[in-house]
N, C-alpha and C positions, 0 to 999 in steps of 0.2 A: 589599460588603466581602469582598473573598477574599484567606484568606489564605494562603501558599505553601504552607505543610504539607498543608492540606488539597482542594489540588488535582489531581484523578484524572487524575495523567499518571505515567508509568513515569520512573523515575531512573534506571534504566540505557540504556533507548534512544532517544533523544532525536531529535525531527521533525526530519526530514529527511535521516535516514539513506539512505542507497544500500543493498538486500538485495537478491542474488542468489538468482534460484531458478529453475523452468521454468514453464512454461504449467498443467501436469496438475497440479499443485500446489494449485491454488486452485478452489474448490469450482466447481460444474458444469462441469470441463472434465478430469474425470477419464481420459478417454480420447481428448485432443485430442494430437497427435506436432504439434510444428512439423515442416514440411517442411524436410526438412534435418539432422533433429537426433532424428533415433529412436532411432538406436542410440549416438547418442552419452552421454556421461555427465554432461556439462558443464552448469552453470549459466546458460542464454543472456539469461534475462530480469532485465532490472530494474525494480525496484520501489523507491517514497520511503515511508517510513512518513511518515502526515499526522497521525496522533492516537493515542495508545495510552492503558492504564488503569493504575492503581498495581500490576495482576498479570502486566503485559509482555505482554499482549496485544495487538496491534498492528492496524492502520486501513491497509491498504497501498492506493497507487494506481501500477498496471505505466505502465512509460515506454515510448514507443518513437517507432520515426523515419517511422512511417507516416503518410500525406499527409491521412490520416481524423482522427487528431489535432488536441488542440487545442494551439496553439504555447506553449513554454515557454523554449526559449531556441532559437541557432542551429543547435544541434545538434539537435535535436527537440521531443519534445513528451509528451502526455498523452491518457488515456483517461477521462472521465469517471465511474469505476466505480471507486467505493472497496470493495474488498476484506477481510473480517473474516475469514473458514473457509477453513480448508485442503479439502484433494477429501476428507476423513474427516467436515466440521463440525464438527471441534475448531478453538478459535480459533488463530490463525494468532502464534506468537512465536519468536522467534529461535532456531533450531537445526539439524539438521545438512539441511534442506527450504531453510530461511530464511536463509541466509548472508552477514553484513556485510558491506558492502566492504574487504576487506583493504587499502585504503590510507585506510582512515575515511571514502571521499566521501561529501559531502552537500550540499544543498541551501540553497541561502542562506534564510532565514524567510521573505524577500517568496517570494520561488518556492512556496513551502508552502502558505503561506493563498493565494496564488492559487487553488493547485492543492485546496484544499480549499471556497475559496467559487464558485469553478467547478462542481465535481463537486455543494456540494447546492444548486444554483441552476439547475441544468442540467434545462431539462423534459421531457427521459425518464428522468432515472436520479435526479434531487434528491430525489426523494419515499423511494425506497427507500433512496439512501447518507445520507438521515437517520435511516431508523430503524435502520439498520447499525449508526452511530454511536451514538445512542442506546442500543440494546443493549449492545454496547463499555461502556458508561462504567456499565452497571447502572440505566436510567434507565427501560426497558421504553417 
């Protein structure tokens, strides 16, 4: 029996948001430059928040259109690696790193719980984006 109030999800950003941000952003790739885009300033990557906690901390998983990917729609696809820490290890929530889509896109809910029972059912990475998640939600 749960019930809505006391369930640990953020009420301002809600799954399936689209956030713009870069590669070196997210923890161990602090000094990774996409080729193409060093000196640039722009925001190239996207990312869906899959779960966040009542403190806006956010479960992101990067999108992209590489052939390594797992398929999500015609346009691309997904990376099995759910993301909590920024490149500091402070948890990752929306701000001037983490950037919403300025036209609100988002992901439809079936695309989400894909994209989330993918990533911790996947047997190289399911083991650790559980306990990612886990931490996320305070659950140790």
């Amino acid at each position: 029996m749960s019930n809505k109030k006391s369930k640990n999800v953020s009420k301002t950003v809600k799954q399936g948001l689209i956030v713009h941000t870069r590669d070196e952003y997210f923890k161990g790739a602090k000094d990774y430059r996409k080729p193409g885009y060093e000196k640039s300033a722009g925001n190239y990557r996207q990312a869906a928040v899959v779960d966040s906690n009542r403190k806006d901390q956010l479960a992101l998983v990067k999108l992209t259109t590489s052939e390594k990917a797992i398929p999500l729609n015609e346009k691309g696809g997904f990376r099995a690696y759910i993301l909590t820490q920024d490149e500091n290890g402070r948890p990752i929530k929306v701000s001037g790193k983490f950037i919403p889509d300025s036209k609100g896109k988002k992901l439809p809910k079936e695309q989400v719980n894909k994209i989330k029972k993918e990533s911790l059912s996947d047997p190289k990475t399911g083991k650790e984006n559980k306990k990612r998640l886990r931490r996320l939600k305070g659950r140790k």
